[in-house]
C-alpha positions as CSV (number, residue, x, y, z in Angstrom):
1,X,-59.3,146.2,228.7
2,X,-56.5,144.0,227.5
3,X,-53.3,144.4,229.5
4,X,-51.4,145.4,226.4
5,X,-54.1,147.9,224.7
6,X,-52.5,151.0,223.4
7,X,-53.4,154.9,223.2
8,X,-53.0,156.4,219.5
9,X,-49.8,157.2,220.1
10,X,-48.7,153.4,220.5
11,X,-48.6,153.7,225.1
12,X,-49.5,150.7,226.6
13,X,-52.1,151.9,228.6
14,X,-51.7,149.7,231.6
15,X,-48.0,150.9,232.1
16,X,-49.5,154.5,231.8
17,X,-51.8,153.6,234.2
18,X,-48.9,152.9,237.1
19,X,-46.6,155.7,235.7
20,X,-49.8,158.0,236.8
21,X,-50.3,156.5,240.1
22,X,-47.1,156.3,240.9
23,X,-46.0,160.2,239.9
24,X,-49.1,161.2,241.4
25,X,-47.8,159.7,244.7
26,X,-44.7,161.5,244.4
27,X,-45.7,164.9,243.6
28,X,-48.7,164.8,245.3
29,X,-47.1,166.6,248.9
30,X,-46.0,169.3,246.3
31,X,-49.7,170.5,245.9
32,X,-50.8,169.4,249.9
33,X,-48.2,169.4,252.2
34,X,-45.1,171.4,251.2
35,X,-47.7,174.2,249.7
36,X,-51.1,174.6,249.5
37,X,-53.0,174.2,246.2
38,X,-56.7,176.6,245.9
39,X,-59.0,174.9,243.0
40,X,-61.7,177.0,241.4
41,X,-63.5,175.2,238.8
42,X,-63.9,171.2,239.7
43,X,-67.4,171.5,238.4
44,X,-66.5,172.2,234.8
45,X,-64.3,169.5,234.6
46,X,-66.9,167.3,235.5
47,X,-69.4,168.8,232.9
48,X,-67.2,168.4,229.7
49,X,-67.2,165.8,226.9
50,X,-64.5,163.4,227.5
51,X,-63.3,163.9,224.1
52,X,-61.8,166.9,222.0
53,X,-61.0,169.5,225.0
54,X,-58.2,171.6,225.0
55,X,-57.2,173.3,227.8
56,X,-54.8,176.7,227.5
57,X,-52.6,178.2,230.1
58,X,-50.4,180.7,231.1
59,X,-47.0,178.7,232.4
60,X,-44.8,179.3,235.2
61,X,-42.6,176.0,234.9
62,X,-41.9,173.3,232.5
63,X,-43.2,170.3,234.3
64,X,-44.9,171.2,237.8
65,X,-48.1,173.2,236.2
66,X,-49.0,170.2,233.9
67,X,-48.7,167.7,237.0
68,X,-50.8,169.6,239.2
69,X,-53.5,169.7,236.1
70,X,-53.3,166.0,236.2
71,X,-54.0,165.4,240.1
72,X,-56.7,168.0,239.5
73,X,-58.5,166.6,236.6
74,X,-58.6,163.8,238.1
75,X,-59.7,164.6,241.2
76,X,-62.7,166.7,239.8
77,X,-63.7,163.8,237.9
78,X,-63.8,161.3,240.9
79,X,-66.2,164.4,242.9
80,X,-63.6,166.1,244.7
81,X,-64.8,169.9,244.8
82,X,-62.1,172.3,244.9
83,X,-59.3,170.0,246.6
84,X,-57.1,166.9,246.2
85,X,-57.7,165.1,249.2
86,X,-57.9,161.2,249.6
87,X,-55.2,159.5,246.7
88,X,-57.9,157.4,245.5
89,X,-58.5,159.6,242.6
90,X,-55.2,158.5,241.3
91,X,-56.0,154.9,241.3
92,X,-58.1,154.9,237.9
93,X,-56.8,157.7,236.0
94,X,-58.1,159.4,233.0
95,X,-55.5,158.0,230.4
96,X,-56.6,159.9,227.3
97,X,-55.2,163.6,229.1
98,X,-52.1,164.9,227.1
99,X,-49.8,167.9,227.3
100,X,-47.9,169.7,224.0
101,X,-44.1,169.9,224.9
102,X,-41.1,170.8,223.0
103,X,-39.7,167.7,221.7
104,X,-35.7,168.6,222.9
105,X,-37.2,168.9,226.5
106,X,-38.9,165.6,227.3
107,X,-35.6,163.9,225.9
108,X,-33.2,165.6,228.1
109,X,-33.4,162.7,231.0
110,X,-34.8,159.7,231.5
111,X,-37.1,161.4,234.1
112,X,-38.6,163.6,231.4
113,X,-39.1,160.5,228.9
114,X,-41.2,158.8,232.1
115,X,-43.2,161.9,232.0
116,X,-43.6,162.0,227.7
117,X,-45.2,158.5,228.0
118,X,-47.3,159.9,230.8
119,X,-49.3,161.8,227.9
120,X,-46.9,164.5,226.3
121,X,-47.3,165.5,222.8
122,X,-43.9,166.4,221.3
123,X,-43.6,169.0,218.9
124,X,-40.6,170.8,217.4
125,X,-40.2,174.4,218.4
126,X,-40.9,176.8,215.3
127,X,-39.3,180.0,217.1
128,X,-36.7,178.4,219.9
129,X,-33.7,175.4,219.5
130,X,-31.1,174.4,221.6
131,X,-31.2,177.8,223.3
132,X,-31.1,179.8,220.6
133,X,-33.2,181.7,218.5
134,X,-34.2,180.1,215.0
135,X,-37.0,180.6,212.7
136,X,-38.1,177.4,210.6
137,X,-41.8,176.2,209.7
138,X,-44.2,174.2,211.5
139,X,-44.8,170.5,211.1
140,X,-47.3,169.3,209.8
141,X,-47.0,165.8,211.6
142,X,-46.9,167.8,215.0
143,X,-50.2,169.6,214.2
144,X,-52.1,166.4,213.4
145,X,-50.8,164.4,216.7
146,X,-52.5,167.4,218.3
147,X,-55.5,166.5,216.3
148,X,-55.2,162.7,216.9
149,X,-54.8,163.5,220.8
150,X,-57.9,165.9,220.7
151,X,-60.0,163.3,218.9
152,X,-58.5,160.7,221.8
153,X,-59.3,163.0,224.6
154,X,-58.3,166.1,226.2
155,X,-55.3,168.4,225.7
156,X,-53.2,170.7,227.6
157,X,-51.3,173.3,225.9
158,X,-49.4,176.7,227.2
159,X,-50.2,178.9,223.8
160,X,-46.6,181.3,225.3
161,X,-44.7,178.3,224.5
162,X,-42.2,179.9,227.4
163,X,-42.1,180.5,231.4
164,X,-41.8,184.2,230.7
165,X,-44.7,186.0,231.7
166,X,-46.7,188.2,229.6
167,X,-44.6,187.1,226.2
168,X,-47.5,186.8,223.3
169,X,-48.9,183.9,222.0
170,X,-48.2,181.6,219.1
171,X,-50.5,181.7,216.6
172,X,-50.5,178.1,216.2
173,X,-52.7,177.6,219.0
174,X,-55.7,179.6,217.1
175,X,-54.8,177.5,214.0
176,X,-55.3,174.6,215.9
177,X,-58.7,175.7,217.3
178,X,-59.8,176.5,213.9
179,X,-59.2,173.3,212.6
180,X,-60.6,171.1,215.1
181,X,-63.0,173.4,216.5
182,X,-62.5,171.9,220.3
183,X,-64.3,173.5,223.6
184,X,-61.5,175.0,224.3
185,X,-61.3,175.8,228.6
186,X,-59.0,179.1,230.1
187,X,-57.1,178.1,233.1
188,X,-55.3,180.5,235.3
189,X,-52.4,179.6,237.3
190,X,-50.4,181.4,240.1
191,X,-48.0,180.3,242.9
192,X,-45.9,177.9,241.1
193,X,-42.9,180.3,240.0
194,X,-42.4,181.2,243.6
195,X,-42.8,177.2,244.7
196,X,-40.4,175.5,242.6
197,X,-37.4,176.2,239.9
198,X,-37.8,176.5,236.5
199,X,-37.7,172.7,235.5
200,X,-40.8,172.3,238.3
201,X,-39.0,169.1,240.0
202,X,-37.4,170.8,242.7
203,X,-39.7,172.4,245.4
204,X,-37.5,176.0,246.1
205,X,-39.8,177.4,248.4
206,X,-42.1,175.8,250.9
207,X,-45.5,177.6,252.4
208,X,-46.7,179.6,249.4
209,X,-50.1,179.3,248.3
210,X,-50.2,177.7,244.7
211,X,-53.9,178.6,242.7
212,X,-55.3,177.5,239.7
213,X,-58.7,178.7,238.4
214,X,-60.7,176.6,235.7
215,X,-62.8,179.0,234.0
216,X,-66.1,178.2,231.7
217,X,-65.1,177.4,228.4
218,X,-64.9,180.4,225.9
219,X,-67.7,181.2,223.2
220,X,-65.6,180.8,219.8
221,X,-66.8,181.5,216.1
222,X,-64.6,178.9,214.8
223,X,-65.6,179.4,211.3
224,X,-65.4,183.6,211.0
225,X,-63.6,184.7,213.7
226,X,-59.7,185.6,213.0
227,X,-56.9,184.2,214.1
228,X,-55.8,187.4,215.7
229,X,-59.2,187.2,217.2
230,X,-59.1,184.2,219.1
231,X,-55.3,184.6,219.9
232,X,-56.7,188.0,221.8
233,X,-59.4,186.4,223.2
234,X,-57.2,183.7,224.7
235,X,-54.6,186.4,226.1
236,X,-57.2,188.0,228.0
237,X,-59.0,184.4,229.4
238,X,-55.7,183.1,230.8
239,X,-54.5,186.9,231.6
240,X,-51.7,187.5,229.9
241,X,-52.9,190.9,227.4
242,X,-50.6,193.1,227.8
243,X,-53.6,195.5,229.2
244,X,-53.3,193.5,232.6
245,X,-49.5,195.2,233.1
246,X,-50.6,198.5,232.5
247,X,-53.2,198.2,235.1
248,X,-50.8,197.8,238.3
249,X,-49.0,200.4,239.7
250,X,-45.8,200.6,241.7
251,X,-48.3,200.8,245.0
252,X,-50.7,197.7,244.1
253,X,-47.6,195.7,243.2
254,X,-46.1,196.2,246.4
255,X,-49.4,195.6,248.1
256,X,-49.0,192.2,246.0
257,X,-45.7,191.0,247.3
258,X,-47.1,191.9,251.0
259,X,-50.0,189.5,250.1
260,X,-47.8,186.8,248.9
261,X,-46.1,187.4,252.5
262,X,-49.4,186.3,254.4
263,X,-50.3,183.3,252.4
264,X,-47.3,181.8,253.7
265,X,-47.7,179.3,256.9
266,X,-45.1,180.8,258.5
267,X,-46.7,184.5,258.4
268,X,-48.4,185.1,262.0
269,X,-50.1,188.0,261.7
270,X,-50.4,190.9,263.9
């Protein structure tokens, strides 16, 4: 590989390299140290294509959740099962992962522009701008670098396009998977509100019990099923349909807090 080779997206590749090594060094006591990250799934990630994935999640912080996808990933593909033990994953990186972001957030900070050469796709918010509400069309130009990153590699995406839980999802995700018909792969993460704030750089709380669950990827009609189709089908893989709510009661979700209580390090037990 040539030491100035670019991505699609004009990234030197061997600077992308060493900004993944060294952010993986960084964060990587937030995941295995501070709090404890439980991996379901490290097989699948090892059994798809290396091109034209997209992963969707539900979200719990702006930048934490993607991080912890990329130690992961990584991981899985150099045969860790279920755990990111040993650094050495980080040393040869996949360099074709990518993340959709809102463009006004990875150009905040020269922290968040380190992290958009990292692999982030920025795209202009259709429904949300400078904290307010607005209303205005979709690009075209931020639909086909999703296309150019899919046909690149894989992509990460959080179909909510907020933090909030249980908020619905944007149809442009479905658009997207009609168009480029990707294997498209559910995962399901919890633990990472409670660990840090809402930016994900600062750990708030220490001893909780992050998870992330990799699921198979989903069976999709690309050609006849409906948008409203998929979108549902994607709200109930990544478990945010509103059905889940109406399932807990007052007595399970207070069961639920008590639970988060023992997965703490500091919890002793009876």
């Amino acid at each position: 590989m040539g030491l100035f080779k670019k991505n699609p997206f004009g990234h030197i590749l061997f600077l992308k390299r060493w900004l993944i090594r060294i952010a993986g060094m960084m964060t990587h006591q937030r995941y295995k140290g501070f709090n404890t990250l439980e991996i379901e799934g490290s097989q699948i990630i090892r059994d798809l294509p290396d091109t034209n994935v997209l992963f969707v999640s539900n979200h719990q912080t702006y930048f934490a959740d993607v991080v912890a996808m990329f130690h992961v990933f990584n991981a899985s593909l150099k045969g860790r099962d279920d755990n990111i033990k040993n650094l050495g994953y980080l040393w040869n990186p996949k360099l074709n992962i990518y993340y959709v972001a809102a463009k006004e957030t990875m150009k905040k900070s020269l922290l968040t522009k380190i992290l958009a050469y990292a692999g982030s796709i920025s795209i202009e918010r259709t429904w949300r701008a400078g904290g307010q509400d607005v209303n205005r069309q979709v690009k075209f130009s931020d639909i086909s670098n999703i296309g150019r990153a899919l046909n690149d590699g894989w992509v990460i995406t959080f179909p909510q396009g907020t933090t909030t839980p249980w908020k619905p999802l944007r149809k442009g995700t479905a658009h997207i998977i009609k168009k480029y018909k990707p294997v498209v792969v559910p995962v399901v993460i919890d633990g990472f509100r409670r660990s840090f704030d809402k930016k994900g750089l600062r750990v708030k709380k220490k001893g909780i019990l992050q998870s992330m669950q990799i699921k198979t990827p989903l069976e999709i009609d690309y050609d006849n099923e409906s948008i409203d189709a998929i979108l549902e089908k994607l709200e109930y893989a990544i478990e945010q349909h509103p059905s889940f709510l109406k399932v807990i009661s007052k007595a399970d979700l207070m069961a639920y807090e008590e639970e988060n209580q023992k997965r703490r390090y500091s919890y002793k037990g009876d």
